[in-house]
C-alpha positions, 0 to 999 in steps of 0.5 A: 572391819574392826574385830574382836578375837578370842586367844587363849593366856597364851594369845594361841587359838584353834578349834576349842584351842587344841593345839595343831600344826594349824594353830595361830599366835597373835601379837599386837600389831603383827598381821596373822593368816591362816594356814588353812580356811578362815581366822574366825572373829566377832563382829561385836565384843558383846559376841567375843564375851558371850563365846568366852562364856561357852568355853568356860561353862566348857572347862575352857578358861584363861581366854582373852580378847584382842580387838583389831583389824580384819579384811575379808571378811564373811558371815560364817554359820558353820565351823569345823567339829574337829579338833585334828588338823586333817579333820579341819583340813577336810572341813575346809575342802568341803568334807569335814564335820560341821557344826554352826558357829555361835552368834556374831561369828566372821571369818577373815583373810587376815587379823590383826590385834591392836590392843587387849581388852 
């Protein structure tokens, strides 16, 4: 499925991009999984700019969006509200604190980024 994915300047993402020992860095054309759980994506760029709005009315600023291929893919409606590793471990074995992901938002097996936007 085509995808788009919200990085930081530092083409890194995690929860809010705390850094982890989860946390992912994407480079064009090299396929990233997870460590734990699913790589949340956005099924549309319309939902990948409205999120980039969410984090920077937030603080949150210097985000980039990278299209490309997902497979796996799922609706999610809920996220994990923590940003520590054993928390987002916890959420993703079905005992952490959730919160519902903002529209558009997929989880994927995989993700691959082709190309900045």
């Amino acid at each position: 499925m085509k995808a788009y994915k919200v990085v930081d300047r530092n083409c890194c993402s995690s929860v809010f991009f705390y850094r982890t020992s989860l946390s992912l860095k994407y480079k064009k054309h090299k396929t990233a999984s997870p460590k734990v759980g699913k790589i949340f994506v956005f099924k549309n760029l319309k939902s990948a700019k409205k999120y980039i709005e969410l984090l920077e009315a937030n603080g949150y600023s210097g985000s980039r969006i990278f299209s490309g291929e997902a497979e796996n893919c799922k609706r999610m409606l809920y996220m994990s509200n923590c940003t520590h590793s054993e928390e987002i471990r916890a959420y993703w074995e079905g005992f952490g604190v959730r919160k519902r992901t903002p529209y558009g938002t997929y989880g994927c097996d995989t993700f691959t980024p082709l190309e900045e936007i």
